[in-house]
C-alpha positions in Angstrom: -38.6 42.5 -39.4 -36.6 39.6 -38.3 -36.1 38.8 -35.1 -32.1 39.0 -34.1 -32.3 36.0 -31.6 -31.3 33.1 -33.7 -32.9 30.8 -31.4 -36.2 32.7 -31.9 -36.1 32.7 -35.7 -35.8 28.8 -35.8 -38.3 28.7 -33.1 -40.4 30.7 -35.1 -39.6 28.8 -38.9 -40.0 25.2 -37.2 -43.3 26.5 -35.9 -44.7 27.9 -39.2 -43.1 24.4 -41.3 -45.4 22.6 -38.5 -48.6 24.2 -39.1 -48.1 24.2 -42.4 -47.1 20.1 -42.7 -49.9 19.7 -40.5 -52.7 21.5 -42.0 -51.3 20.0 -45.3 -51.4 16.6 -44.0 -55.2 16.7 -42.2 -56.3 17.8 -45.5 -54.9 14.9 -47.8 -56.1 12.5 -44.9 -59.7 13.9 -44.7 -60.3 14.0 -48.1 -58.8 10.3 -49.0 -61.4 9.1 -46.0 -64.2 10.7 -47.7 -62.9 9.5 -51.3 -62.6 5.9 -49.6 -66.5 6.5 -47.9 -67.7 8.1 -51.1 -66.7 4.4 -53.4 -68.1 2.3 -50.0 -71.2 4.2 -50.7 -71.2 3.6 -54.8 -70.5 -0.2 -53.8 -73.5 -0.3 -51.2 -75.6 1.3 -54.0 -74.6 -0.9 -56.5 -75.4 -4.2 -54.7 -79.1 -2.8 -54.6 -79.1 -2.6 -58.1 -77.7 -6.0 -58.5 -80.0 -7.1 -56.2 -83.1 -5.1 -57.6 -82.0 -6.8 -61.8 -82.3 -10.2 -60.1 -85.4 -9.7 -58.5 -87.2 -7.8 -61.4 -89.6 -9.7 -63.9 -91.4 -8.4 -66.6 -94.7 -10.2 -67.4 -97.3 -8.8 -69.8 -95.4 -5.7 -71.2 -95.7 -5.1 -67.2 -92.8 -5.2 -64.7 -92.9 -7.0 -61.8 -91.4 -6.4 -58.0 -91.5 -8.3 -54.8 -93.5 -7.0 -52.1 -90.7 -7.5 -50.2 -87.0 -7.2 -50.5 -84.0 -9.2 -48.2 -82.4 -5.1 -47.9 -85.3 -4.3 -45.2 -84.2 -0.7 -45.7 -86.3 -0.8 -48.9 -89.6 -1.9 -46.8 -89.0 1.0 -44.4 -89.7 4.6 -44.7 -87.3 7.1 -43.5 -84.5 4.4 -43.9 -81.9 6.5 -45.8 -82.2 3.9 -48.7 -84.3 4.2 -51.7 -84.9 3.1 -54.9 -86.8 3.5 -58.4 -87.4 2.0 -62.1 -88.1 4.1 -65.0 -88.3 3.3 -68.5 -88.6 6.1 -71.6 -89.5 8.8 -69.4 -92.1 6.5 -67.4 -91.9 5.5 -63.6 -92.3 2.0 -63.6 -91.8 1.1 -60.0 -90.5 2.6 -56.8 -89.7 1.0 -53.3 -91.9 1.9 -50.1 -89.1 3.7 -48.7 -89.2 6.3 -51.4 -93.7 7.4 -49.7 -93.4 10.8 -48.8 -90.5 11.6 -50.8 -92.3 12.5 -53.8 -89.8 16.1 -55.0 -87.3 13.7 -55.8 -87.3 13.1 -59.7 -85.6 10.2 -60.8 -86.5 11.2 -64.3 -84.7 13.9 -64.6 -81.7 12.2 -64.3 -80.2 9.2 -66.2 -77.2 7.9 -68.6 -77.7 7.8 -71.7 -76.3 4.9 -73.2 -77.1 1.1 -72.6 -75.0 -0.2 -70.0 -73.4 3.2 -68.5 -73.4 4.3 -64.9 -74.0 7.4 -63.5 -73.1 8.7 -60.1 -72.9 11.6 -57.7 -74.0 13.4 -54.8 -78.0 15.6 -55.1 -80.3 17.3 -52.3 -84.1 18.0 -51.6 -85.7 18.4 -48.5 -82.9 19.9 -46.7 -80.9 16.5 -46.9 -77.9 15.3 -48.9 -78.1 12.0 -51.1 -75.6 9.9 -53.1 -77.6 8.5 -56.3 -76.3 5.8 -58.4 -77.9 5.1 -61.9 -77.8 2.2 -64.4 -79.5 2.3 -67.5 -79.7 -1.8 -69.3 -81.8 -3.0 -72.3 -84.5 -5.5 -71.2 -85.8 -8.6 -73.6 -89.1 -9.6 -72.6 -90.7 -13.1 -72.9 -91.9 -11.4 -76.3 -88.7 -10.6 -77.9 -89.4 -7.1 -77.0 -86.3 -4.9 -75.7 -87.2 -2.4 -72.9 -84.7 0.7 -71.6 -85.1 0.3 -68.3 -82.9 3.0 -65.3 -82.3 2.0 -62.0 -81.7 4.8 -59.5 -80.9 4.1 -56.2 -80.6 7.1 -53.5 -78.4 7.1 -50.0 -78.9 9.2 -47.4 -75.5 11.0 -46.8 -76.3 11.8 -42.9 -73.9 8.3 -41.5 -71.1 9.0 -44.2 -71.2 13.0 -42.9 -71.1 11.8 -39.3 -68.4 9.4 -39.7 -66.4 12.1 -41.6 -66.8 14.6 -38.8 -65.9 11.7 -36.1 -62.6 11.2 -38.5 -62.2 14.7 -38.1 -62.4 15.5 -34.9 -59.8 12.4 -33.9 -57.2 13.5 -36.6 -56.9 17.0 -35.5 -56.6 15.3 -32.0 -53.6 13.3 -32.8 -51.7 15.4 -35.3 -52.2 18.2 -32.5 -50.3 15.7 -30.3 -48.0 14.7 -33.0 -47.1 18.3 -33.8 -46.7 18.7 -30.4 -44.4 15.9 -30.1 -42.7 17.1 -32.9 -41.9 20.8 -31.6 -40.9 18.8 -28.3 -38.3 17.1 -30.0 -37.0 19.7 -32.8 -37.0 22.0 -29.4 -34.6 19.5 -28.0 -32.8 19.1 -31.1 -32.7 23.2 -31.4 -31.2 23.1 -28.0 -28.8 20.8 -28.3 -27.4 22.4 -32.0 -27.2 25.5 -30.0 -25.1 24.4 -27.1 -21.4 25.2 -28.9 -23.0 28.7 -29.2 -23.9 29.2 -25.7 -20.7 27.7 -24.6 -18.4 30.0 -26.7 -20.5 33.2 -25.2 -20.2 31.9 -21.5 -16.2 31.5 -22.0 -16.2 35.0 -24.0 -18.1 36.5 -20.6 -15.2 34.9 -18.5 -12.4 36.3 -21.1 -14.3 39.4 -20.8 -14.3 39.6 -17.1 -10.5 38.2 -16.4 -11.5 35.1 -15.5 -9.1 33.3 -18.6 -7.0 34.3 -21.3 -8.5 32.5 -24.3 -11.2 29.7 -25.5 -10.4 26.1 -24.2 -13.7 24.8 -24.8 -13.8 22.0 -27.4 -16.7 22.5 -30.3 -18.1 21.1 -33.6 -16.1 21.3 -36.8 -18.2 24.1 -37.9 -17.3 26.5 -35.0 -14.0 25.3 -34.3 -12.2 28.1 -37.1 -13.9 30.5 -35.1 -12.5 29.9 -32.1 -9.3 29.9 -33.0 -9.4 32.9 -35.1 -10.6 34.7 -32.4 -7.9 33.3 -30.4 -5.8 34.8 -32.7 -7.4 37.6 -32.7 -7.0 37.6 -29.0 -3.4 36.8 -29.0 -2.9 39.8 -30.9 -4.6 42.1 -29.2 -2.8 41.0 -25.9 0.5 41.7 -27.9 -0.2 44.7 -29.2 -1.5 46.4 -26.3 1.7 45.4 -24.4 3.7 46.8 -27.1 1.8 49.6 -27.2 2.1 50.8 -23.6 5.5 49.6 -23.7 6.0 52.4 -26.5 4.5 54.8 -24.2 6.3 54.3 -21.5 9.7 54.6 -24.1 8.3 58.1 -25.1 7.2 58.9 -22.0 10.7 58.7 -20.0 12.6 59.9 -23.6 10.4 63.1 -23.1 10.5 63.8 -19.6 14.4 63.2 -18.9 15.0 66.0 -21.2 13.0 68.4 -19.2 14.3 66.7 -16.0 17.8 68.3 -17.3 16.5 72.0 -18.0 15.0 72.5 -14.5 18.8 71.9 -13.4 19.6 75.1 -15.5 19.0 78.3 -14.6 15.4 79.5 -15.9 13.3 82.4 -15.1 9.5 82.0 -13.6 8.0 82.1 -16.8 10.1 78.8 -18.5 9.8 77.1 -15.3 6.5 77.3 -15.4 6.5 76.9 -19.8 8.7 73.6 -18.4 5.8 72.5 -16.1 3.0 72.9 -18.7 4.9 70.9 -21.2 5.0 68.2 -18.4 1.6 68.3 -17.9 0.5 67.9 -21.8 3.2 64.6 -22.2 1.1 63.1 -19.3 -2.2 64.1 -20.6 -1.7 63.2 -24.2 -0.2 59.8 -22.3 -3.0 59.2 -20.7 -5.3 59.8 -23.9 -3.4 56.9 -25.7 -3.6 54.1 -23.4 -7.4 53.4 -24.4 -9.3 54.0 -26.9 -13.0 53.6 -27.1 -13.1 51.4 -30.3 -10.6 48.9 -28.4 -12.9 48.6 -25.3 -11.7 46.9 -22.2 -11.0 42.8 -21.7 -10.5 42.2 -18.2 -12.4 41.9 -14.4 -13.4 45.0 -12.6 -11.5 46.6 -9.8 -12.8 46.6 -6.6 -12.2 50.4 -5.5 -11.9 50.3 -1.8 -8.4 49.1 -1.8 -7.1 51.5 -4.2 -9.3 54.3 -2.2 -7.3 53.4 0.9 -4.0 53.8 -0.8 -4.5 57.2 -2.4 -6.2 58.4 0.7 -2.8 57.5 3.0 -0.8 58.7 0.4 -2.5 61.9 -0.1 -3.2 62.7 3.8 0.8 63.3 3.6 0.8 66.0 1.2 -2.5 67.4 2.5 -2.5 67.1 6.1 -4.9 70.1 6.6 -7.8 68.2 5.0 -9.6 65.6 7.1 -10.4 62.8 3.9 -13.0 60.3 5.1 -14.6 56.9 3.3 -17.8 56.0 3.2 -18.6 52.5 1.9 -21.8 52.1 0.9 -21.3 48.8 -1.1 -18.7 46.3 0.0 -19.1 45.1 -4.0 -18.0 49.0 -5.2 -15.9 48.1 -8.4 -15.6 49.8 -11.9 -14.5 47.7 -15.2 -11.1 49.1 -16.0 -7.5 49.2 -16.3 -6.2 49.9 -12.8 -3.5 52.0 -14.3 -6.3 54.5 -15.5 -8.5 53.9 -12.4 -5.7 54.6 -10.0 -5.4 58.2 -12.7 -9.2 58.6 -12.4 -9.4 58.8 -8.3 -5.7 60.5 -7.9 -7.1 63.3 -10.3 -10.4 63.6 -8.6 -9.6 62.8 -5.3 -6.2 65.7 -4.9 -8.4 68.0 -7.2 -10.9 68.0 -4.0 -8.1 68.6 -1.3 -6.7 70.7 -3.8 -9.8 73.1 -3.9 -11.6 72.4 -0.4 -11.2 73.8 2.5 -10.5 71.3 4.9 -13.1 68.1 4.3 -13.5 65.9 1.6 -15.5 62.6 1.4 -15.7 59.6 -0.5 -18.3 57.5 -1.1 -18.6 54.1 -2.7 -21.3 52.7 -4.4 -22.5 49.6 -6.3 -21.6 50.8 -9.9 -19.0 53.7 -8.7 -17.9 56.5 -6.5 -18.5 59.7 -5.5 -16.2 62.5 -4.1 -17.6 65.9 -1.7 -15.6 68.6 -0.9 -16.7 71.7 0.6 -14.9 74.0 -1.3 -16.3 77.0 -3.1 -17.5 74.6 -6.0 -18.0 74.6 -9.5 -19.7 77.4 -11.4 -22.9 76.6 -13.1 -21.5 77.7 -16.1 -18.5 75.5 -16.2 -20.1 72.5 -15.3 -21.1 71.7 -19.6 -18.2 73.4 -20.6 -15.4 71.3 -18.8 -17.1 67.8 -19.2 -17.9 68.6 -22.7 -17.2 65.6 -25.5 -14.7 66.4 -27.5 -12.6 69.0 -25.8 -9.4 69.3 -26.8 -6.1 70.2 -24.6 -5.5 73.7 -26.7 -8.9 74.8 -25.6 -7.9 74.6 -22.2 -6.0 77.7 -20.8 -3.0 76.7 -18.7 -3.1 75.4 -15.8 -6.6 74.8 -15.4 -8.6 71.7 -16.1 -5.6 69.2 -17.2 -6.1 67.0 -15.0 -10.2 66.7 -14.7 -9.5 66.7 -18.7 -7.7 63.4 -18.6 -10.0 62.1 -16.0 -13.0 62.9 -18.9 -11.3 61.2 -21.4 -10.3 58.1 -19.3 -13.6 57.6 -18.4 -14.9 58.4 -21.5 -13.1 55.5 -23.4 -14.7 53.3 -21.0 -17.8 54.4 -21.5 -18.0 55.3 -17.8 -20.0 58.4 -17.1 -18.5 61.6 -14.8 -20.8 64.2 -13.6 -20.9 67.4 -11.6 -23.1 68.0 -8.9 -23.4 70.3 -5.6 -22.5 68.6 -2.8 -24.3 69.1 1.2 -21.2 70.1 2.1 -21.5 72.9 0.2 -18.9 72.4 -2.7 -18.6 70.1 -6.0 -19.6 66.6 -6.0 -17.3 65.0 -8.7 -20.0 61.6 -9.5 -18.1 58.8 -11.5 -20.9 55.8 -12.1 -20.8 52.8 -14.5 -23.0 53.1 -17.4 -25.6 50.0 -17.2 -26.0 50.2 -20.9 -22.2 50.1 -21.6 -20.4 47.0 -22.9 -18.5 46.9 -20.2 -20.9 46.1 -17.6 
């Protein structure tokens, strides 16, 4: 599975191309040093045989060798060099360096024809040898013509050492090369992916109120998105402000009408037909102005001054209920329209002095707020049923739960979470808290 992190999958491509360039290249290098060692060995061996043809003589059907040789390693044993001359199956001769290397054969080897080379790599005694043999057509003094092979062995010990020397530096500096090389396509990486970071930081400030639209300036490649989602932006702006504009249009065409009927004369029963009608125009209202899809563009509202408002407001029409604050955070602020958070609290906040006795308390945290009443609470049995998903307003029986209803589904398009405890005072505890995993946050 791929990683979703673009940075991480070129990280993780550039990586693999690297290994794979550089196990590539310490292979082509390694073996064109030992095909270069290989043909300096060959030459090596075939100077001795050039050397070993001029000083051969053959006297008396017999051939004929120095004692000695110039190439000392020919005079020593153990030197790594050696050296023999065979004629129709026959050992003729064989250099002192070749004593106490007697399961080497040089007979069984050979060309074939006059004048042809042959060459290679052969073991015994637990060592490795290059060979090089020349077979050439000998006239003696006579007129006779002897076949005569020159083999020549190497000891492959020096070219194996400087091989593993050669190895042992190459992986050293193409380690540091490669390392080099992630440096810089790191840097490169980083650089490619500025424009990207840049466009998320000024999103996160659009997000959070902080500007309107993208003023950044980017690469031709990114540049159409920006302005399409400026556009896009644009539009939504617009749309939003028509929208509530239309709401507000249906909301005062619908409620002068029923402004005019409570003049007339109606019994109990339409008066109170009249008031429930009210109630679902403002809670179908409220419904509209967000949806969940649409999410919410702006910066979060610090509660405390809103808290303050409502509470002064409300002590008027409840002055038999002692409201306090608590402030727990100084930062207590939730990600919404301030429209629908000033809904949210009135709701909550005059549904506790609605249904307390005489205290209610608010407290205001971090990521939200809670309000305690000490009221007779909420059955155990409600709790699920009133902050279920999904309920719909002809569930609801009149009169009861409009309002908390509105709050659910406020919050709810938010993606803001509302939850019912007990309170210590001994009634509900209305909880309203951000969700950390939201989009919002």
């Amino acid at each position: 599975m791929l990683p979703k992190s673009i940075r991480t999958r070129l990280t993780l491509s550039t990586l693999a191309i690297t290994l794979v360039f550089v196990l590539v290249t310490s292979l082509a290098l390694e073996q064109a040093y030992k095909n270069s060692l290989r043909a300096e060995a060959q030459a090596q061996m075939e100077l001795v045989v050039f050397s070993l043809l001029a000083a051969a003589d053959i006297s008396g059907n017999q051939l004929k060798m120095p004692l000695a040789f110039q190439n000392s390693r020919l005079n020593e044993l153990n030197s790594g060099l050696m050296a023999w001359v065979s004629s129709d199956e026959q050992l003729l001769w064989q250099s002192d360096s070749t004593l106490w290397h007697d399961e080497f054969n040089p007979l069984l080897y050979g060309p074939q024809e006059i004048g042809e080379v042959s060459q290679g790599a052969t073991g015994f005694e637990d060592q490795e040898f290059f060979y090089r043999q020349l077979l050439v057509l000998w006239e003696t003094p006579s007129g006779e013509e002897w076949p005569l092979t020159f083999t020549i062995l190497l000891d492959q010990q020096p070219f194996l050492s400087q091989v593993w020397e050669f190895r042992r530096q190459l992986w050293v500096w193409l380690g540091i090369m490669a390392l080099g090389l992630m440096l810089m396509l790191w840097l490169l990486l980083t650089l490619g992916l500025q424009p990207l970071k840049r466009l998320a930081v000024e999103l996160f400030k659009i997000e959070h109120g902080r500007q309107s639209n993208l003023t950044g300036i980017y690469p031709t490649e990114i540049s159409p998105v920006k302005s399409n989602l400026n556009r896009v932006l644009s539009a939504e702006i617009q749309q939003r402000q028509r929208y509530q504009q239309t709401l507000a249009d249906l909301a005062h065409s619908l409620k002068t009408p029923l402004a005019v009927m409570r003049t007339t004369t109606l019994s109990p029963e339409q008066n109170q037909q009249l008031d429930r009608m009210d109630q679902i125009i403002g809670y179908q209202l409220a419904r509209a102005v967000v949806s969940k899809e649409s999410g919410f563009v702006g910066q979060a509202i610090v509660l405390e001054p809103l808290v303050q408002r409502l509470v002064s407001a409300l002590s008027k029409v409840y002055s038999d209920v002692v409201i306090n604050i608590k402030v727990i955070s100084k930062d207590s602020s939730l990600a919404m329209d301030e429209k629908d958070l000033m809904e949210v609290l009135g709701n909550i906040i005059e549904n506790a002095c609605k249904y307390g006795f005489s205290k209610v308390r608010i407290e205001l945290d971090h990521n939200g707020f809670r309000v305690h009443d000490d009221g007779p609470g909420v059955p155990e049995n409600r709790k699920n049923q009133i902050l279920q998903r999904g309920v719909r307003l002809d569930t609801l029986q009149q009169g009861q739960g409009i309002g908390l209803a509105v709050v659910f589904d406020i919050l709810n398009s938010y993606e803001i979470d509302l939850a019912i405890d007990s309170s210590d005072m001994g009634g509900a505890c209305f909880k309203v808290q951000q969700n950390l995993n939201s989009k919002h946050v």
